[in-house]
C-alpha positions in Angstrom: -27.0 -53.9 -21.6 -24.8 -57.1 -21.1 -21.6 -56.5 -19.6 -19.2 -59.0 -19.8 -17.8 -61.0 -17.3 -13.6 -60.3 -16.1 -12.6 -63.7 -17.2 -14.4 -63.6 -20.4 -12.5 -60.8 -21.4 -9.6 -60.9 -24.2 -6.9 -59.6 -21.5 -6.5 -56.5 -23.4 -9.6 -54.5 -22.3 -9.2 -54.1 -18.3 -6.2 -54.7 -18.4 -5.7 -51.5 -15.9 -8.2 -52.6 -13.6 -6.9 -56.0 -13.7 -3.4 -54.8 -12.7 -5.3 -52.7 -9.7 -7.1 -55.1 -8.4 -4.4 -57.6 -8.1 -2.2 -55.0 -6.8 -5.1 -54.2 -4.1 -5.5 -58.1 -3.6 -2.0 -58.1 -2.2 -2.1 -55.1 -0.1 -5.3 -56.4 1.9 -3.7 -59.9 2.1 -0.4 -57.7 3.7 -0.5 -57.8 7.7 -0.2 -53.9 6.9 -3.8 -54.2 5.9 -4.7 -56.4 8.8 -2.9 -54.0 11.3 -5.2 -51.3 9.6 -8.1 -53.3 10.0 -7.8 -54.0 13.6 -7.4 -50.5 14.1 -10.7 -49.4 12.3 -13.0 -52.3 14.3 -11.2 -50.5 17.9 -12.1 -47.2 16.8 -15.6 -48.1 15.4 -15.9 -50.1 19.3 -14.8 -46.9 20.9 -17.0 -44.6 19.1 -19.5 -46.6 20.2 -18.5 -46.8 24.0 -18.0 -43.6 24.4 -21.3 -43.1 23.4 -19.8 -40.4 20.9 -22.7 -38.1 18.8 -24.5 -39.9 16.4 -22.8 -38.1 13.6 -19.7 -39.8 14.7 -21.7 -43.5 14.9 -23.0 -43.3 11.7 -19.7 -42.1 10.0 -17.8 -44.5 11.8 -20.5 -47.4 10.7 -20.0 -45.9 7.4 -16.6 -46.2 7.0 -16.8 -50.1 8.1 -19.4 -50.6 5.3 -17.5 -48.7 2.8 -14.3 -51.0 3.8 -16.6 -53.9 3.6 -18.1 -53.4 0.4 -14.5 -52.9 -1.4 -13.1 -56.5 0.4 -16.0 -58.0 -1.0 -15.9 -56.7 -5.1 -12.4 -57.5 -4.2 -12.6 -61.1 -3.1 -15.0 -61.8 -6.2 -12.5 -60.5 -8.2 -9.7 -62.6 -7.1 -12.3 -65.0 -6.7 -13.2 -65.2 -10.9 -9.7 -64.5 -12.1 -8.6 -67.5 -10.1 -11.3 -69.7 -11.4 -10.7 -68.7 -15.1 -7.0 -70.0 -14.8 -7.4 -72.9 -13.3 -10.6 -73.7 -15.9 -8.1 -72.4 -18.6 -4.8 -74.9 -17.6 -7.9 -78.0 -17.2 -9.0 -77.2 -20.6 -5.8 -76.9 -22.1 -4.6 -80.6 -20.0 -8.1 -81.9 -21.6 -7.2 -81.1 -25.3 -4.0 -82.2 -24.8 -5.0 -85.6 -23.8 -7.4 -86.2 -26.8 -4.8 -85.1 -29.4 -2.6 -87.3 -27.7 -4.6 -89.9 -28.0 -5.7 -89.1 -31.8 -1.6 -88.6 -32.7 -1.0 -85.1 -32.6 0.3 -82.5 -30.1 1.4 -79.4 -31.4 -1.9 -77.1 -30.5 -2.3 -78.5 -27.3 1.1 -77.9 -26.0 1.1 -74.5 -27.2 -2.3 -73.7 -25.7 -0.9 -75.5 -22.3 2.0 -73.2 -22.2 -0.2 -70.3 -22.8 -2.0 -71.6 -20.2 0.2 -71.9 -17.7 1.4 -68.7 -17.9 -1.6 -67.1 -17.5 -1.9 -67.3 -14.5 1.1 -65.1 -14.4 -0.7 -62.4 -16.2 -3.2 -62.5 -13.9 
């Protein structure tokens, strides 16, 4: 089973968990986030210190890989949907440039547009 890659997606399909995962890029960027983060590393240290139950150790390492895991498909994510606009707007400059040069612009500067905005709708 091949599943396809975010960028190489029509923008259409996903487009739900495209508007999620920017929405939840945002919030971890927030100092809200960071705040939240700071708090779960000082109770993961006190667990810890306090030499809490083992129960509480594990759930509280646990929580810090669960935390960890989400950041990270969430980074990729950002990651790939960055890199497919930027490839998009080079691609679109590039074609531009050679029907410059061969006497004709009308494609190019539509898919140039297009491509600028799309970084919008991502």
């Amino acid at each position: 089973m091949y599943v396809k890659h975010p960028s190489d997606r029509d923008g259409r399909n996903g487009a739900g968990f495209e508007k999620f995962a920017e929405h939840a890029s945002n919030f971890t960027a927030s100092r809200l986030f960071s705040a939240f983060c700071v708090l779960l590393v000082a109770a993961f240290v006190a667990v810890h210190a306090l030499g809490m139950s083992l129960a509480a150790q594990l759930a509280a390492g646990d929580v810090m890989t669960a935390v960890t895991l989400l950041l990270l498909a969430l980074l990729k994510n950002s990651e790939r949907r960055a890199e497919y606009a930027i490839q998009r707007k080079l691609d679109a400059l590039a074609t531009a440039m050679l029907e410059e040069k061969e006497g004709r612009d009308r494609d190019a500067r539509t898919a140039l547009e297009e491509a600028i905005r799309a970084e919008e709708d991502l």
